[in-house]
C-alpha positions as CSV (number, residue, x, y, z in Angstrom):
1,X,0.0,0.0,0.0
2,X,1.3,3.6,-1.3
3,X,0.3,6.4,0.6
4,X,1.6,10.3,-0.4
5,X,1.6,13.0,2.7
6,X,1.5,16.4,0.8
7,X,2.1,19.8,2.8
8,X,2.3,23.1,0.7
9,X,2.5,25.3,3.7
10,X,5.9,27.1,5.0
11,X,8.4,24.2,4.7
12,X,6.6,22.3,2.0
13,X,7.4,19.0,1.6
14,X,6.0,15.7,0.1
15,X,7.0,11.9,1.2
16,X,5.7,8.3,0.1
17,X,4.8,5.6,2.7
18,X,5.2,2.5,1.2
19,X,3.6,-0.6,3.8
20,X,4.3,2.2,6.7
21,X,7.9,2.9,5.8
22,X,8.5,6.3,4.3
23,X,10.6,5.7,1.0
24,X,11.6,8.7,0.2
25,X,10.9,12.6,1.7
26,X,11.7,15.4,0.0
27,X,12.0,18.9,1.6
28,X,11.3,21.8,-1.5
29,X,13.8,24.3,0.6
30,X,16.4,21.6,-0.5
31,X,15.8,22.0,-4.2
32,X,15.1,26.0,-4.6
33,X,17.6,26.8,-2.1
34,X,15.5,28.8,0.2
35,X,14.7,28.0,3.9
36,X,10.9,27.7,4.9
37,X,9.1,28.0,2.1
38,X,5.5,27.6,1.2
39,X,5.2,25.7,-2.5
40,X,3.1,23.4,-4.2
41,X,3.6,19.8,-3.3
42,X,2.0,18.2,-5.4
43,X,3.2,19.9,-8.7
44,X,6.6,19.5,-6.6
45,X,6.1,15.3,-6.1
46,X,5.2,15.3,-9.7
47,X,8.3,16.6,-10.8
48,X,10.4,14.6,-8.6
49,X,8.5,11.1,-9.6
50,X,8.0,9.0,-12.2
51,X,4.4,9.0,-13.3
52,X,5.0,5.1,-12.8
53,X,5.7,5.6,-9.0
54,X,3.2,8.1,-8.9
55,X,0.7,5.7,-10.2
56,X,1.3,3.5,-7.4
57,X,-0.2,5.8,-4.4
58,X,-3.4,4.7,-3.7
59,X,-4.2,7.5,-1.0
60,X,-3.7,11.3,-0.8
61,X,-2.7,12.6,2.9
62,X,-2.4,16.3,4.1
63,X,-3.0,18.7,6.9
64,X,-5.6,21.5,7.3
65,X,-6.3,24.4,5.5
66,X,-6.9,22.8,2.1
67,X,-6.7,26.0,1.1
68,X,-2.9,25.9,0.7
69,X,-3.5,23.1,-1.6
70,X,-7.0,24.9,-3.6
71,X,-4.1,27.8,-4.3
72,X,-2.7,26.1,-6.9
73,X,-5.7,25.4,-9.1
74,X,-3.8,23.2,-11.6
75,X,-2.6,21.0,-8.9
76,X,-5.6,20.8,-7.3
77,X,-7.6,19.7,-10.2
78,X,-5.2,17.1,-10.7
79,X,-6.1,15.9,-7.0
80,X,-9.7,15.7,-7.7
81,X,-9.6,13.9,-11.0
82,X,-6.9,11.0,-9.8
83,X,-9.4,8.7,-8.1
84,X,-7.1,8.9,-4.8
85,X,-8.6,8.6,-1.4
86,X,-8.0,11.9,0.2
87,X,-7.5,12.0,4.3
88,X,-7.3,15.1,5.7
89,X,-6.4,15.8,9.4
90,X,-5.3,18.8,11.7
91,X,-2.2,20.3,11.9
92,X,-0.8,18.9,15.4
93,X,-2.7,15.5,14.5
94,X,-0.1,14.8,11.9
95,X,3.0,16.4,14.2
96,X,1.9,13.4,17.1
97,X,1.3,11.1,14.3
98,X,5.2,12.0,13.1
99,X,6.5,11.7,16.7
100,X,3.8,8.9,18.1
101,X,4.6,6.2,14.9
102,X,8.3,7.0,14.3
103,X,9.1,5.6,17.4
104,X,9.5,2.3,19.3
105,X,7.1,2.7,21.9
106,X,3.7,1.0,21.8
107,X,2.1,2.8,24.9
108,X,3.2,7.0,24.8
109,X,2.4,10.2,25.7
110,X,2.6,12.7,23.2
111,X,3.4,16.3,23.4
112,X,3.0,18.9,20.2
113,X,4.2,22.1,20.8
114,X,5.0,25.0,17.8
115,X,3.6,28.8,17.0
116,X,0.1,27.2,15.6
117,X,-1.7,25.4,13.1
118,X,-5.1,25.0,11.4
119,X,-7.0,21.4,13.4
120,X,-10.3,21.4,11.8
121,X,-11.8,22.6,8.6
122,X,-13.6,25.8,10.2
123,X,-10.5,26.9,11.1
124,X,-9.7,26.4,14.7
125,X,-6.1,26.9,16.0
126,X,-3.8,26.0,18.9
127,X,0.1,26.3,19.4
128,X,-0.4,23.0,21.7
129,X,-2.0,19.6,21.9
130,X,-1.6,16.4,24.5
131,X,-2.4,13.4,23.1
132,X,-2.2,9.4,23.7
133,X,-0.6,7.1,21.5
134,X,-1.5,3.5,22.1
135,X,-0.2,0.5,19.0
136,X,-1.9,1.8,16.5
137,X,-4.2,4.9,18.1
138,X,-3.5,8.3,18.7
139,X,-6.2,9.7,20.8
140,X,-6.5,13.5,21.4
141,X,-6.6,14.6,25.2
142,X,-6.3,18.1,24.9
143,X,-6.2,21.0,22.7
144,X,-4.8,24.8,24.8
145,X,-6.5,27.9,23.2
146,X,-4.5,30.6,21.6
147,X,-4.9,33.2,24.4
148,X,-3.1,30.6,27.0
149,X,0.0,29.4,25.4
150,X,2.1,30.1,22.1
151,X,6.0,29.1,22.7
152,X,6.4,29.1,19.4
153,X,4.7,32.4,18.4
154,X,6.8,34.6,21.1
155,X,10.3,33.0,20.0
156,X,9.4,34.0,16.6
157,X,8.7,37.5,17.3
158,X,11.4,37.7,19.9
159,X,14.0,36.4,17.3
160,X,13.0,39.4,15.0
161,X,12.1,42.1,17.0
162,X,14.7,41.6,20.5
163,X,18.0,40.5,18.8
164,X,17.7,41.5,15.3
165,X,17.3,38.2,13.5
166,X,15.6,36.4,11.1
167,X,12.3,34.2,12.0
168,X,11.5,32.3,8.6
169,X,11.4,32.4,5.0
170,X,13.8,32.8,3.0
171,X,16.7,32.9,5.3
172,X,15.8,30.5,8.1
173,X,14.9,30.6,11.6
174,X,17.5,31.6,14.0
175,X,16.4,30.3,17.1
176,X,19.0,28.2,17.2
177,X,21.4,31.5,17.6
178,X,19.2,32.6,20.2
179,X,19.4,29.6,22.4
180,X,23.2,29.4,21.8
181,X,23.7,32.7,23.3
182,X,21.4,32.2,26.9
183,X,24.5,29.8,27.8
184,X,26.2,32.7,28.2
185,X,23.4,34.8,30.0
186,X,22.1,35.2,33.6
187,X,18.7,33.4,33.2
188,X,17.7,35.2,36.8
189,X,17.8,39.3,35.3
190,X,14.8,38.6,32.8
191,X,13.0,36.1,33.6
192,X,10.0,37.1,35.2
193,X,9.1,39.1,31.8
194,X,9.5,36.3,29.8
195,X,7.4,34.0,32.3
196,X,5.0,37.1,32.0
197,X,5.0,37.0,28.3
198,X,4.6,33.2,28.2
199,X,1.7,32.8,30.5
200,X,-0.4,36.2,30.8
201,X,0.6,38.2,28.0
202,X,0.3,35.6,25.4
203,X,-1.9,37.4,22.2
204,X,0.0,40.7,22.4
205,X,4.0,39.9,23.0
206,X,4.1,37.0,20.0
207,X,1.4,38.8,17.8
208,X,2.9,40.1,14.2
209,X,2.6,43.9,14.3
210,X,0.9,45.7,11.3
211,X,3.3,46.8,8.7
212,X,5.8,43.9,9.1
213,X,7.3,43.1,5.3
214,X,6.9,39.8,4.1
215,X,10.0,37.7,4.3
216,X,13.7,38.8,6.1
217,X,14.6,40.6,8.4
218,X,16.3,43.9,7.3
219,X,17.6,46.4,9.4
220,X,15.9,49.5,9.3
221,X,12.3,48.3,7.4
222,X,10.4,46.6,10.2
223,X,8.0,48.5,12.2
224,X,8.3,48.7,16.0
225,X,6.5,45.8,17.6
226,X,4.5,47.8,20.3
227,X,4.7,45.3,23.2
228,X,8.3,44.1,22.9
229,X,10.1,47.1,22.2
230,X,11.4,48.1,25.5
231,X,13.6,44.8,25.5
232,X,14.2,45.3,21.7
233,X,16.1,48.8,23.5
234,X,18.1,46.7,25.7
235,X,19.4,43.9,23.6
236,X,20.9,47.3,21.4
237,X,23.1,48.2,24.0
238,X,25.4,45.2,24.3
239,X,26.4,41.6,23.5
240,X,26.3,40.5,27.1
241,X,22.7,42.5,27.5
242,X,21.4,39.8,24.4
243,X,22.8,37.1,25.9
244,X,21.2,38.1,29.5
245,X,17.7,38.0,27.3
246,X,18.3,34.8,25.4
247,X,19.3,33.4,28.6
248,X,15.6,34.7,30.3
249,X,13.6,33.5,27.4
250,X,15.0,30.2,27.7
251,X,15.0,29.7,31.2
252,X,11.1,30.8,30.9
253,X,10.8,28.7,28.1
254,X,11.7,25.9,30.0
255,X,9.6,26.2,33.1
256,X,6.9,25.9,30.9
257,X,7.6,23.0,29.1
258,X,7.9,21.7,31.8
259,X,4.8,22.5,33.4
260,X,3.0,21.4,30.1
261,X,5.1,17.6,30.5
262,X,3.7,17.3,33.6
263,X,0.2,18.4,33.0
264,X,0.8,15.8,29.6
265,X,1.6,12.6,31.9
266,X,-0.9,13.7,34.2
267,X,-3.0,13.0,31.6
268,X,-2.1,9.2,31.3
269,X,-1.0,7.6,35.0
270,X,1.7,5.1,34.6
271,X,3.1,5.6,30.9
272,X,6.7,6.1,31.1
273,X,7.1,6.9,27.5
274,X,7.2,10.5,25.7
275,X,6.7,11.9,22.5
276,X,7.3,15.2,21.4
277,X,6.3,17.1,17.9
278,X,6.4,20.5,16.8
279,X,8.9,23.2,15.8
280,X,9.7,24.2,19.7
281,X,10.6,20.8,20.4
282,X,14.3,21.8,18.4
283,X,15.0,23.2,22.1
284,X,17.3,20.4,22.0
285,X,18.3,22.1,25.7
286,X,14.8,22.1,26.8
287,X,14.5,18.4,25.8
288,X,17.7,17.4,27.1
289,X,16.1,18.5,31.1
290,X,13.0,16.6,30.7
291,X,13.8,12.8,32.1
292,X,16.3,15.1,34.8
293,X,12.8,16.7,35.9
294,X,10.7,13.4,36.0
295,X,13.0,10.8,36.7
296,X,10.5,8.7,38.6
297,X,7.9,9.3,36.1
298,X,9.8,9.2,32.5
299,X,11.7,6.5,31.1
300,X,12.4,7.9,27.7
301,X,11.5,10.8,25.9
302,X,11.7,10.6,21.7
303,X,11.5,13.9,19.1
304,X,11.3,12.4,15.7
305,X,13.4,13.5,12.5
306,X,11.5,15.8,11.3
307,X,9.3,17.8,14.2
308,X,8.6,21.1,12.2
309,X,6.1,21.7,9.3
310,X,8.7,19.8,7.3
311,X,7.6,16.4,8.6
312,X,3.5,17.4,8.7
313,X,4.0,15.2,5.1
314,X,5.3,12.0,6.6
315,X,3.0,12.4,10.0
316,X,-0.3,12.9,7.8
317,X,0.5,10.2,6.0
318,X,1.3,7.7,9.1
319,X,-2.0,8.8,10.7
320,X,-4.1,7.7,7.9
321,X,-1.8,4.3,7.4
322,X,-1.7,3.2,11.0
323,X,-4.9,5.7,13.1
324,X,-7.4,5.2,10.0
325,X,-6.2,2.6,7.7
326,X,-5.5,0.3,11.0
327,X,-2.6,-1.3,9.9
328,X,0.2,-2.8,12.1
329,X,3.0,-0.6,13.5
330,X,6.4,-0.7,12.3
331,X,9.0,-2.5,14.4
332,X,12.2,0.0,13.9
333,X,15.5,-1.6,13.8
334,X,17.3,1.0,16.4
335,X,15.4,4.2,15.0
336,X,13.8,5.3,11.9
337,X,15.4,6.0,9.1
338,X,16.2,9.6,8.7
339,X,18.0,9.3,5.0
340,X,15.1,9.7,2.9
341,X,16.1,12.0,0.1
342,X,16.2,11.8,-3.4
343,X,19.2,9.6,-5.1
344,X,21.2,11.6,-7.8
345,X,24.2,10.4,-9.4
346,X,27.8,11.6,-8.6
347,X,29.8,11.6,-11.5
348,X,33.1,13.0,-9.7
349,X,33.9,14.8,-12.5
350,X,33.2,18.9,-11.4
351,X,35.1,22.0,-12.6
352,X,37.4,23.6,-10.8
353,X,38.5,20.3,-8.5
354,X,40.9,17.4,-9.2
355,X,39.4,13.8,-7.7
356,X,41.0,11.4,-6.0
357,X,40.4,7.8,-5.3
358,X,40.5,7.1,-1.5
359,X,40.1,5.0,1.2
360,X,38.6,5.3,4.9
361,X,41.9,4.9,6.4
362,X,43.0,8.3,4.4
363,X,39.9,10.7,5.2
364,X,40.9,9.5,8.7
365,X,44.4,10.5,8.1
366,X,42.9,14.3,6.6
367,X,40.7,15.0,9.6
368,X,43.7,13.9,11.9
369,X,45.9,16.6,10.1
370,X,43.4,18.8,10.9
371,X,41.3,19.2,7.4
372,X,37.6,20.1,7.2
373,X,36.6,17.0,5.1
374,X,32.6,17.4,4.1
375,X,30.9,14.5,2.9
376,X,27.9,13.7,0.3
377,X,27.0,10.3,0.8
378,X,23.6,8.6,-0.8
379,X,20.3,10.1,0.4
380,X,20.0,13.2,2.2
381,X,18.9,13.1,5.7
382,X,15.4,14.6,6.1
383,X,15.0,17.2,8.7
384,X,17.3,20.4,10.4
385,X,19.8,18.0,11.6
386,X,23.0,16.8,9.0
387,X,23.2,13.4,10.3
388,X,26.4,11.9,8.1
389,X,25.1,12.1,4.9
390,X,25.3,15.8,4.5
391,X,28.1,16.8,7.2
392,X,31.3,18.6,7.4
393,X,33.3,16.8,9.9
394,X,36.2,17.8,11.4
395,X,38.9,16.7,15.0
396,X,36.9,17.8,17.8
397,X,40.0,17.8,19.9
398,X,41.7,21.2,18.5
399,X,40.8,23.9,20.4
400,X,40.7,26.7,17.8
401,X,38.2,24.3,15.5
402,X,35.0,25.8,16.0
403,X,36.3,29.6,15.9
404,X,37.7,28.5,12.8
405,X,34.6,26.5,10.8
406,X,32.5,29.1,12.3
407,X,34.5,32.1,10.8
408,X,35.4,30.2,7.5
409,X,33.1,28.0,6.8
410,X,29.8,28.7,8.0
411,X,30.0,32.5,8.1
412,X,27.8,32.6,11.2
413,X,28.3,34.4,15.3
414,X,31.5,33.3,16.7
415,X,29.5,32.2,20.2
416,X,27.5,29.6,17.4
417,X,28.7,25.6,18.6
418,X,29.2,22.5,17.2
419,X,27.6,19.1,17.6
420,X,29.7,15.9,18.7
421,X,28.6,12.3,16.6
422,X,29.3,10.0,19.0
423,X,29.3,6.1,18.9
424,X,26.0,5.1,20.7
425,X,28.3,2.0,22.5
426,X,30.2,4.8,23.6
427,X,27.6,7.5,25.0
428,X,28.0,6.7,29.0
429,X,32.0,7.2,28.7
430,X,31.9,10.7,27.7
431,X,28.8,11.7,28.9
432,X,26.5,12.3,32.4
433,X,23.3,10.7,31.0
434,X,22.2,7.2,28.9
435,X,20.2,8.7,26.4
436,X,19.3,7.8,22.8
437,X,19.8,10.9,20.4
438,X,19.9,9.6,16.7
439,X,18.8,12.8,14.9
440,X,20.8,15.4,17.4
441,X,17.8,16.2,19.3
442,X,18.9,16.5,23.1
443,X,21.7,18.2,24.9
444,X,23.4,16.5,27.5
445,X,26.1,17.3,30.0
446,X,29.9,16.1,29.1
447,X,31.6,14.3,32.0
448,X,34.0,16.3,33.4
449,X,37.0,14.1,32.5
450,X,35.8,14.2,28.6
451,X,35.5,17.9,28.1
452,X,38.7,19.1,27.6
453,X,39.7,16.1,25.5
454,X,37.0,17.7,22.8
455,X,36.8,20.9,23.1
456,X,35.4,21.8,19.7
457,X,32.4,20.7,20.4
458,X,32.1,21.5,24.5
459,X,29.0,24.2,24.7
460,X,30.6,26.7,27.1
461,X,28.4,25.5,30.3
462,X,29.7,21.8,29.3
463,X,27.1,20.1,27.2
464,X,26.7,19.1,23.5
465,X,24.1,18.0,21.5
466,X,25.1,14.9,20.4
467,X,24.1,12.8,17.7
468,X,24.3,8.9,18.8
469,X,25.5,6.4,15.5
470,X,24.8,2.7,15.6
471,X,25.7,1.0,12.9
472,X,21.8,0.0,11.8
473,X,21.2,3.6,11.9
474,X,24.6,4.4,9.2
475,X,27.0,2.1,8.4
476,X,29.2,3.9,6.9
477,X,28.9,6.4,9.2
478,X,29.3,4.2,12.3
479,X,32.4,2.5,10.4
480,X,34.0,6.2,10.2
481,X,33.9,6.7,13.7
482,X,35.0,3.1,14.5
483,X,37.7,3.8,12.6
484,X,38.3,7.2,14.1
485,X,38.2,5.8,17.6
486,X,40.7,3.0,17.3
487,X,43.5,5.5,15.4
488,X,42.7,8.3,18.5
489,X,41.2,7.4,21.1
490,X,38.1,9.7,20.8
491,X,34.9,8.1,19.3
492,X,33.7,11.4,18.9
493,X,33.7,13.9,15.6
494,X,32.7,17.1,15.3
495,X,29.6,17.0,13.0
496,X,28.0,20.3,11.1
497,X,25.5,20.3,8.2
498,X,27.1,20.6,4.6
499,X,25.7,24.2,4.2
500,X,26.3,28.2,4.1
501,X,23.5,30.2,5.2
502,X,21.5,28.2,3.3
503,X,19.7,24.8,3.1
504,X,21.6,21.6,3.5
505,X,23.3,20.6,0.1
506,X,20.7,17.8,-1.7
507,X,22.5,17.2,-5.4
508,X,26.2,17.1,-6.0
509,X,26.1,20.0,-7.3
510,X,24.8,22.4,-4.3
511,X,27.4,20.3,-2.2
512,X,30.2,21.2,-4.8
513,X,29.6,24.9,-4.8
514,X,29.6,25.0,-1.0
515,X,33.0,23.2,-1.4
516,X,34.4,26.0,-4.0
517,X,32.7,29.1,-2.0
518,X,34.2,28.2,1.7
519,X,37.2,27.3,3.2
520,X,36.4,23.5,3.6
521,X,39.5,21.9,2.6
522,X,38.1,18.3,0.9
523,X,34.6,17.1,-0.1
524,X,34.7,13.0,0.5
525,X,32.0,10.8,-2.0
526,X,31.9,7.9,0.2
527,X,29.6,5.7,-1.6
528,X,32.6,6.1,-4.9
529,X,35.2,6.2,-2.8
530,X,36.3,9.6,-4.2
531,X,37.0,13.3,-2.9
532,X,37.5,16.4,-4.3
533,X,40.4,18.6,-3.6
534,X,40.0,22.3,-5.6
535,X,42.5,23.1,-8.5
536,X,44.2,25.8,-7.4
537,X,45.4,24.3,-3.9
């Protein structure tokens, strides 16, 4: 059985569920090389898939408003005329469905959290949901209103209007900047107004203020937002003032997720399991504290691969193949596969570089010489997370490694760090908790003894968000960091995705003209057993 999950809202993206495994998903920021976009899916799947493949899917799944499908009338007339059963399903239905189904665990709890979508046809919204996933059910247990929580809403309008940064399409959302600078903030000076902003203040501090331009941020051509404006003032009159604010908003942030956990496994006495969907569940920080806050309550908590809009695709479609359809859950062998994007052929032959044929053993000597080697190998991992497939790699152990990929390479804030991909055999050696973390989604405290072995990738309170590797999760990928481990000592690597200010690299050729436009030093083709050194070096 062929099912298609079609999402043309921001972050458009189509995927195919073949018997309940996704076979391939395919993010449209990837191919038009702009973050968070809106597009037509299906015109996109069309052009991605044969009209053999395409004749396959049997069933049509996608998220509420149809409107961002009826906006494309071409497309949409194809829908109508190609005899497919259409199922159709809210918003933060098909984000539990993601989270609930692409995990291991037959009894959960699931938590959606993001800056709001549309759950029924008439309209209705909410930023957060609780529901109960049980084999092959997901039953809703409660839906917040607007007016009493939006986490996702105020870090979007904080990112823009506080510290100057952009909050979506086309550039990204830089969230991620903004929780990498509260390690380096008193949490204590501003919390109360973010608590304030989170919990009372709700509609008015993440509302979008008339006049705002579509698109990015640029200096100078936003309006002022009328209820955040006296922080925007203080976050202009220093570094350390930002990273006092970034350090309140999260510290807020997080004593409401974790009043929303509880109130969530309140809801269901005695399940140990949690799920967790939705664009603020990237607080990889956040999701790192949640079994530390409930450790008599909580034995694991899961985020799948793709928890933003990106993923609504693959969740609408599990929903309707497991919730509605009724068939049997699929039994994961260690995760779900995140390497679901589209195959194209390498032919090694690029202008402006000179190929080599290698082995393992000499990318191992390259990053041990200290070389940035980044790597295109097969699919493309689907989500915000490079995961092996897509990376630049580098020696975690040199201490002037992340000033140096972050100044060189990724052209982004010098405070900015970088994850460690660790062997998951390895994970209680180097670090304070057990946890499972195959697509980078928790941050965990180094042990105290392992920090200043890897420095490059040591946050600067001591954690990381690691990325654990078994070897059913990446073969090649585990067999690097075998490798890696038994020359050094260190089964760690420091692990960035293969991109510049824009979406991760998809074809060879987006990942050869990040190779010519930075300072990475080799680009490895695993899967030919080639890399790419530039001419002129």
């Amino acid at each position: 059985m062929s099912i298609a999950g079609l999402w043309s809202g921001h972050d458009c993206s189509f995927c195919i569920l073949e018997d309940g495994v996704p076979t391939i998903h395919a993010e449209y920021e990837r191919y038009i090389r702009e973050k968070e976009p809106s597009g037509d899916a299906v015109a996109f799947m069309r052009r991605t898939l044969s009209d053999e493949e395409i004749s396959k899917v049997t069933g049509i799944a996608t998220c509420f408003p149809v409107r961002n499908l009826e906006k494309y009338p071409e497309s949409f007339k194809w829908l109508q005329d190609s005899g497919k059963h259409m199922y159709i399903m809210g918003h933060h239905q098909a984000h539990a469905a993601h989270a609930f189904y692409s995990s291991k665990f037959e009894n959960a709890t699931v938590l959606t959290i993001d800056g709001g979508g549309v759950e029924t046809n008439a309209g209705h919204e909410t930023s957060t949901t609780i529901w109960h996933g049980k084999d092959k059910k997901l039953q809703r247990i409660h839906v917040y209103q607007p007016n009493q929580i939006n986490i996702g809403g105020l870090w979007t309008r904080v990112t823009r209007y506080i510290f100057k940064l952009q909050n979506g399409w086309p550039y990204g959302h830089q969230a991620g900047s903004v929780m990498a600078m509260a390690s380096m903030g008193d949490p204590a000076l501003y919390f109360d107004d973010f608590l304030k902003m989170l919990t009372q203040d709700v509609l008015i501090s993440s509302a979008k203020p008339s006049g705002q331009p579509v698109g990015a941020y640029v200096p100078g051509k936003d309006p002022v937002h009328p209820y955040l404006e006296p922080w925007s003032k203080i976050a202009d009159r220093s570094e350390q003032d930002k990273f006092d604010l970034a350090a309140g908003l999260q510290a807020a942030t997080e004593a409401v997720i974790q009043k929303l956990v509880q109130s969530a496994i309140d809801t269901n006495p005695g399940v140990r399991n949690l799920c967790i969907a939705g664009g603020v569940s990237l607080n990889s920080v956040a999701i790192g504290k949640i079994r530390g806050w409930f450790p008599d309550r909580l034995d694991e908590v899961f985020v799948p691969p793709v928890p933003y809009d990106g993923g609504l695709s693959l969740g609408a479609a599990q929903f309707s193949y497991h919730h509605a359809l009724e068939n049997k859950r699929i039994e994961w062998e260690d995760n779900a596969s995140p390497y679901l994007g589209e195959i194209h052929e390498v032919t090694g032959k690029y202008p402006g570089t000179v190929t080599l044929t290698v082995t393992q053993s000499d990318v191992i000597d390259f990053l041990e010489a200290g070389e940035i080697v980044a790597v295109y190998n097969g699919r493309s991992e689907s989500g915000r997370r490079a995961l092996g497939n897509r990376s630049i790699l580098a020696d975690p152990r040199g201490k002037d490694m992340k000033d140096k990929i972050n100044k060189k390479v990724k052209h982004r804030q010098w405070y900015r760090p970088f994850a460690p991909s660790i062997l998951r055999s390895e994970v209680t050696n180097w670090f304070v908790e057990d946890v499972d973390s195959p697509y980078m989604t928790h941050v965990i405290e180094f042990k105290d003894e392992a920090k200043e072995k890897v420095p490059a990738v040591v946050h600067i309170n001591g954690t990381a968000r690691l990325q654990t590797v078994s070897k059913n999760d990446n073969e090649w990928y585990h067999g690097l960091l075998t490798h890696w481990f038994e020359r050094t000592g260190v089964p760690i690597l420091l692990n960035t995705s293969f991109n510049d200010r824009e979406p991760i690299c998809e074809t060879p050729e987006h990942a050869v003209n990040c190779f010519l436009g930075t300072d990475i030093d080799c680009l490895y083709f695993p899967e030919k057993g080639i890399l790419l050194r530039k001419e002129d070096v």
